[in-house]
C-alpha positions in Angstrom: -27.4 53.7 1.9 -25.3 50.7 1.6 -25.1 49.0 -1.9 -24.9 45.5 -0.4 -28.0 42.7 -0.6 -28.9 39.4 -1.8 -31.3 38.8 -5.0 -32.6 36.0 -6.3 -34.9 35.8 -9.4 -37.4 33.4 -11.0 -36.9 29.8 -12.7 -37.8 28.8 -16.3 -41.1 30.5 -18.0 -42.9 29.1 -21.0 -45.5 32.4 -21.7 -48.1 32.2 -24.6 -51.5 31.1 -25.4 -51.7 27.8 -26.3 -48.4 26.5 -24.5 -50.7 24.1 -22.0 -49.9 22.2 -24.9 -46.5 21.8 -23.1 -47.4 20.4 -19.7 -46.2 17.3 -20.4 -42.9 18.1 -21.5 -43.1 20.5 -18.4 -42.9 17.5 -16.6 -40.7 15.7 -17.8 -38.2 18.6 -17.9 -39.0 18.6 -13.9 -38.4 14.7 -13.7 -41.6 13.7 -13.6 -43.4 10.7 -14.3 -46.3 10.5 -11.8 -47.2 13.8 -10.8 -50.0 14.8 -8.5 -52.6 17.3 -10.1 -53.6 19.7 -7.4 -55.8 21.7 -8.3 -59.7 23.0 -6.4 -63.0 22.3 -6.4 -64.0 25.6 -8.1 -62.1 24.8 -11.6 -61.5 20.8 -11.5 -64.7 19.8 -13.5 -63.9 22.6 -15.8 -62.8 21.8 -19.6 -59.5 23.9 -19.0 -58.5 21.2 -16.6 -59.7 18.6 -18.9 -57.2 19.9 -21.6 -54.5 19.6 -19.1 -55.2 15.9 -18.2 -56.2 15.2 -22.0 -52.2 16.7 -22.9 -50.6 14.2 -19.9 -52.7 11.1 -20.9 -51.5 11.6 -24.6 -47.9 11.9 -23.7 -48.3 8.3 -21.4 -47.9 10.3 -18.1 -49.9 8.8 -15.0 -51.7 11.4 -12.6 -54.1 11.6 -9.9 -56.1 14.8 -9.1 -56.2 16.3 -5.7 -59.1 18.8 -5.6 -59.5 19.3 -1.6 -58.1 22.9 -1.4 -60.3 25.6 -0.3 -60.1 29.4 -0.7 -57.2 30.5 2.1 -56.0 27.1 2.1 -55.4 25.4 5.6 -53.1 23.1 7.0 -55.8 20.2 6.4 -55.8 20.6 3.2 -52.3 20.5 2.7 -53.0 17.3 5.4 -55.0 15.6 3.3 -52.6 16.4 -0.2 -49.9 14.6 1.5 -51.4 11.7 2.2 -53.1 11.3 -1.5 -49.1 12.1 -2.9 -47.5 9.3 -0.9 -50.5 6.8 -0.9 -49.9 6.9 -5.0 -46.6 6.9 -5.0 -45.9 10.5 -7.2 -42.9 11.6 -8.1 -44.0 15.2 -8.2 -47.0 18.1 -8.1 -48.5 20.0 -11.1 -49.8 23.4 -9.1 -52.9 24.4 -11.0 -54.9 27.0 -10.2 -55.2 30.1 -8.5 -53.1 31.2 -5.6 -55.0 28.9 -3.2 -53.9 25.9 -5.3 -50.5 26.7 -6.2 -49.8 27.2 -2.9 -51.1 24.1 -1.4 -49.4 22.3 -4.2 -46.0 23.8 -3.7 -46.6 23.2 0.1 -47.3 19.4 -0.4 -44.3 19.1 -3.2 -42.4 20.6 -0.3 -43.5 18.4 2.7 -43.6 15.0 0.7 -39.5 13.8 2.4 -39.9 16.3 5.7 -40.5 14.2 9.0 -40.7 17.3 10.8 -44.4 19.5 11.5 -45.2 21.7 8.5 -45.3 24.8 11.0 -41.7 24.3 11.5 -40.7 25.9 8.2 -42.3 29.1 8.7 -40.8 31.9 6.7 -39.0 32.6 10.2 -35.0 33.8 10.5 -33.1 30.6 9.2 -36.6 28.1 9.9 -36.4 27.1 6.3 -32.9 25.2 7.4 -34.7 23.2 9.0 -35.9 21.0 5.9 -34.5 18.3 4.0 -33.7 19.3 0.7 -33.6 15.9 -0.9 -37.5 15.5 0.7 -38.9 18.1 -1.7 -40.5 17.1 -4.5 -40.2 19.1 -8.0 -43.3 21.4 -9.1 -44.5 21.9 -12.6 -47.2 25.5 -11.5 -50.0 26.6 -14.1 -51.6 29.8 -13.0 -55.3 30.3 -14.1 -55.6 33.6 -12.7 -53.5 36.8 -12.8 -52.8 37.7 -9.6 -51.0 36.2 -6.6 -47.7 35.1 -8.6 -47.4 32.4 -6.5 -46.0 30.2 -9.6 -42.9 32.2 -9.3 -42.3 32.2 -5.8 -40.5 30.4 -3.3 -43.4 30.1 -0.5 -46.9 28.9 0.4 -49.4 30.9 2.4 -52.0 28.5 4.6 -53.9 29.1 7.3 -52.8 27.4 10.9 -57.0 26.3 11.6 -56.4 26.2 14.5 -55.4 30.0 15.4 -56.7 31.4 12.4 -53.5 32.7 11.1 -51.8 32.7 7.6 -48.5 31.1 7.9 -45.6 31.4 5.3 -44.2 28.3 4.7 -40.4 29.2 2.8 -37.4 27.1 1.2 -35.4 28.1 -1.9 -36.7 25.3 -3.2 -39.9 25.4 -3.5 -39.6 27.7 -6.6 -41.5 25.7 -9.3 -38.8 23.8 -11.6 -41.2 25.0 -15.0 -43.9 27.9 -15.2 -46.9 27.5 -18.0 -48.6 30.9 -18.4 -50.8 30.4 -20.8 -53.7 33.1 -21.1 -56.3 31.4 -22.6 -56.4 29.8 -19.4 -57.5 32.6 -17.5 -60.4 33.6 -20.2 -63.0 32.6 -18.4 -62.2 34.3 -15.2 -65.7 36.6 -13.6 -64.9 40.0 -14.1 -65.3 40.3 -10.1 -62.2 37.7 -10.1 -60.5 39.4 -12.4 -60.6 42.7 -10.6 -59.5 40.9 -7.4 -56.7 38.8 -8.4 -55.5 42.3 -10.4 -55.6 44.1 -7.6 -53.4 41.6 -5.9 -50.7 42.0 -8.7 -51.4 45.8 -8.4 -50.5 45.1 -4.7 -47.3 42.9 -4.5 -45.8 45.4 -7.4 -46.8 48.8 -5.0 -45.4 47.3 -2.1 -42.3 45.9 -3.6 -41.7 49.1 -4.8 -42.4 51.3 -1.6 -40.6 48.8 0.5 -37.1 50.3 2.0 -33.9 48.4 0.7 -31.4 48.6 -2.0 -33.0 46.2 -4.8 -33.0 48.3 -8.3 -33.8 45.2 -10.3 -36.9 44.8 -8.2 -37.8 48.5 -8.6 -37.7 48.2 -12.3 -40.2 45.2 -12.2 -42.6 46.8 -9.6 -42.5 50.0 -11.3 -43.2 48.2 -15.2 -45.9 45.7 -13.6 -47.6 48.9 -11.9 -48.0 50.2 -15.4 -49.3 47.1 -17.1 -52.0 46.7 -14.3 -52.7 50.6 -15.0 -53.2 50.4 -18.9 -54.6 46.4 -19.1 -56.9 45.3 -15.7 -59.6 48.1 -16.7 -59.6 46.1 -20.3 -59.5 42.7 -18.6 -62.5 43.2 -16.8 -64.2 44.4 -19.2 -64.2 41.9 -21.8 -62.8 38.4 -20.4 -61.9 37.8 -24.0 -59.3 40.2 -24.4 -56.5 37.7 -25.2 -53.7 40.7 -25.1 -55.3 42.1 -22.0 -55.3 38.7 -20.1 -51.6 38.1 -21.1 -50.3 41.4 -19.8 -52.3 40.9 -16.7 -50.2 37.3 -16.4 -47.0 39.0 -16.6 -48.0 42.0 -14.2 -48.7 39.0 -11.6 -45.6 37.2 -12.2 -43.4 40.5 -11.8 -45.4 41.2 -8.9 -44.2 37.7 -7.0 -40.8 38.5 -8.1 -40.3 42.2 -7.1 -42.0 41.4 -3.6 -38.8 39.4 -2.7 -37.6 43.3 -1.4 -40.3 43.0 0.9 -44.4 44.1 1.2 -46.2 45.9 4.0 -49.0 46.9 5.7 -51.7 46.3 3.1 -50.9 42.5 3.5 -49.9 42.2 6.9 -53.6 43.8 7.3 -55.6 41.6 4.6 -53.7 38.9 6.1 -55.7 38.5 9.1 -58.6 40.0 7.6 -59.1 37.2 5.4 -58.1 34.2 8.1 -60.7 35.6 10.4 -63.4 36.7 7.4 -62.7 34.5 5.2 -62.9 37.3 2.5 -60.4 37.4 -0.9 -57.2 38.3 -0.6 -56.2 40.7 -3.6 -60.0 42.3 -2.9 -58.9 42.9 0.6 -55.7 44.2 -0.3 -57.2 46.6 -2.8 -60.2 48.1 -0.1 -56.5 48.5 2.4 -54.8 50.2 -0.4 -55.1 53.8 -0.1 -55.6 53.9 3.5 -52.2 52.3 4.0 -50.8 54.9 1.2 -51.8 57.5 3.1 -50.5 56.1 6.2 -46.8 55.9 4.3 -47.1 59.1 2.6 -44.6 61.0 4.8 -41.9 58.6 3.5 -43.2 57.3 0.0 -44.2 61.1 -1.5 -41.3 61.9 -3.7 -41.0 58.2 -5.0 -44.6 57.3 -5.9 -44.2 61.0 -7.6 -41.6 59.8 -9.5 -43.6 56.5 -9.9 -46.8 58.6 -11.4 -44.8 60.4 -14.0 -44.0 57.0 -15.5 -47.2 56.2 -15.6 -47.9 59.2 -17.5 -49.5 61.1 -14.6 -49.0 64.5 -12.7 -45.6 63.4 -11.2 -46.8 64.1 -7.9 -48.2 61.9 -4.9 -51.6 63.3 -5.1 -51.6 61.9 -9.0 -50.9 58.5 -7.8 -53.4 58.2 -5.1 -56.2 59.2 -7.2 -55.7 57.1 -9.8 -55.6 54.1 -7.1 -58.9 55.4 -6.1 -60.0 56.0 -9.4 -58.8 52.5 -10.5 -60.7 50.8 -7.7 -63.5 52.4 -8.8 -63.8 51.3 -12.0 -63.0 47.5 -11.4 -65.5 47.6 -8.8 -63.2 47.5 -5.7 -65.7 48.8 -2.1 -64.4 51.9 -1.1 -64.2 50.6 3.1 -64.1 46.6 4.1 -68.4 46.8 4.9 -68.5 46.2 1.4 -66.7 42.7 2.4 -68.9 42.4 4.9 -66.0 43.1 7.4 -66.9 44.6 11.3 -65.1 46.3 13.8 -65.6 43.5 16.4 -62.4 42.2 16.0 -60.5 45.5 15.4 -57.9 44.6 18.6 -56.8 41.4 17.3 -56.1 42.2 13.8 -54.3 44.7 15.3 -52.3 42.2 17.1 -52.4 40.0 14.4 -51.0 42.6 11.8 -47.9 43.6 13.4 -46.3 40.7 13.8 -47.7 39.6 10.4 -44.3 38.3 8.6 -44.9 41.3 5.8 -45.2 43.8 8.3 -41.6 44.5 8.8 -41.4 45.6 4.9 -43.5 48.7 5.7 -41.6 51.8 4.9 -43.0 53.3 8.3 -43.0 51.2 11.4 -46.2 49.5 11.4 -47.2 50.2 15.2 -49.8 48.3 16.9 -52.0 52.0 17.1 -50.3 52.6 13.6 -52.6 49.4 12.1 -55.8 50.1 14.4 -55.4 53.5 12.9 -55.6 52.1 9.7 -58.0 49.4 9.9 -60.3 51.8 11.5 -59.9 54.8 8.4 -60.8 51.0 6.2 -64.3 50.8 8.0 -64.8 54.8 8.2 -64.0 55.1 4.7 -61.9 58.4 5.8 -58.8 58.5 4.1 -55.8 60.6 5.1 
């Protein structure tokens, strides 16, 4: 193996209960004076999001919310963002939210000086080029759930409507200038959502980790973020109130966004068009693909994930690391095959096609064939692993 790459790691943090207290200095640490709040339907009337706008009117700084962001964001919603951010003339975006949110928001910051199509920026060869730097706007991202990691990446996820396709939209710059993780924020989460947006940390960490390359810093945070999911999402679901629990989960999410710069795989390039054509959650659908898809890799992944499982205090062997994915998904309430997201075979062939040329794909430590992922999408409904 060559010892040659390229790695690039997160921007400025501010982890702790209580620190929404800081969102205005946040800002203005960003150069902000009139950000947009984008933030969705689901949480906006909520008194989490109150606090937030209570901390920016004390501090003098103007906002407007933007609520218009559905699960699996599109490229409407992102549509109708822009036009809110330039018809009040802000100066930046506070990303609030789950991943659906921060992503639309870091989208929007991004788009706000680009004259050219949003689909032009696609996280394609050198696409990302293509953009104006000057044009993007600075973020200020407050996660409220413990899973996508999205405040401490450089890319936004929306679907194209119109093809029903999840598109990556990437620049260097659209890394958030300030993080808030606080928490508390995150207490009042459903255990269902809680198990979900776990399961995607638990996801972007495995495949990070599993993905070929030469990226030991990336290894170290997949393989430390696999253990905290391990020893604290079982807790978090269990009692929403467990503070220490909820925090650990925060920083599993967060390492999970920033390992998965070595690459993911075949559980997202699967639960990718899954959940455009479905509609059904992302870190759920990445947690039903999860074995199947180890299983799939095991030829290659064996000895490492062996390695991986003593860590974690288990057998060091591959067989010890499966179960306990199985076991864990159990226990958080993860359905064993994608019925239990009410998913069908009728559209087997095109997730298929969709799949493998799924961005993520190419990360897969074996070639991710189109039989390879009809193989696997099919074991998902049967339930038959291995």
């Amino acid at each position: 193996m060559i010892l040659s790459a390229n790695w690039n790691y997160p921007t400025s943090v501010r982890f702790g209960a209580g620190r929404i207290a800081e969102l205005a200095k946040a800002c203005r640490t960003a150069g902000m004076a009139k950000p947009l709040f984008v933030t969705d339907p689901g949480i906006s009337g909520l008194p989490i999001v109150k606090t937030a706008l209570d901390v920016l009117a004390g501090a003098g700084i103007a906002t407007a919310v933007f609520d218009r962001v559905q699960p699996n964001p599109v490229d409407a919603n992102v549509e109708d963002g822009l036009a809110v951010y330039r018809a009040g003339g802000h100066d930046g975006v506070i990303a609030f939210g789950g991943g659906s949110a921060l992503d639309a928001g870091k989208v929007i910051a991004f788009m706000a000086g680009q004259t050219r199509p949003m689909w032009d920026f696609e996280d394609i060869g050198d696409w990302w080029t293509r953009a104006d730097p000057a044009g993007i706007a600075p973020v200020v991202a407050v996660p409220t759930t413990a899973g996508t990691g999205s405040e401490v990446g450089r890319a936004g996820v929306i679907t194209n409507a119109a093809t029903h396709t999840k598109k990556v939209i990437f620049h260097p710059k659209m890394m958030p200038v300030v993080v808030i993780c606080d928490p508390e924020l995150t207490v009042g989460l459903p255990a269902g959502v809680t198990a979900g947006t776990g399961m995607d940390a638990l996801a972007h960490c495995l495949e990070a980790y599993c993905a070929p390359g030469f990226h030991p810093m990336a290894d170290g945070i997949a393989a430390e973020g696999i253990r905290l999911v391990k020893d604290y999402l079982p807790r978090a679901v269990a009692n929403g109130g467990d503070i220490e629990a909820r925090a650990q989960m925060m920083a599993a999410a967060a390492m999970g966004a920033t390992a998965f710069q070595k690459g993911l795989g075949a559980i997202h390039a699967l639960s990718h068009p899954v959940g455009a054509l479905y509609g059904t959650h992302h870190g759920m659908t990445n947690a039903v693909f999860m074995p199947y898809v180890l299983a799939f890799n095991r030829p290659v992944v064996a000895e490492r994930l062996g390695r991986l499982a003593g860590y974690l205090g288990l057998v060091p062997t591959f067989d010890a690391f499966a179960q306990w994915i199985l076991d864990l998904r159990a226990a958080v309430g993860v359905p064993h095959t994608l019925a239990g997201l009410k998913v069908d075979g009728a559209r087997a062939d095109l997730i298929a096609d969709m799949a493998v040329v799924d961005p993520t794909a190419g990360g897969n430590p074996v070639e991710l064939t189109r039989d390879a992922a009809l193989k696997i999408f099919e074991a998902a409904l049967s339930g038959k692993i291995g």
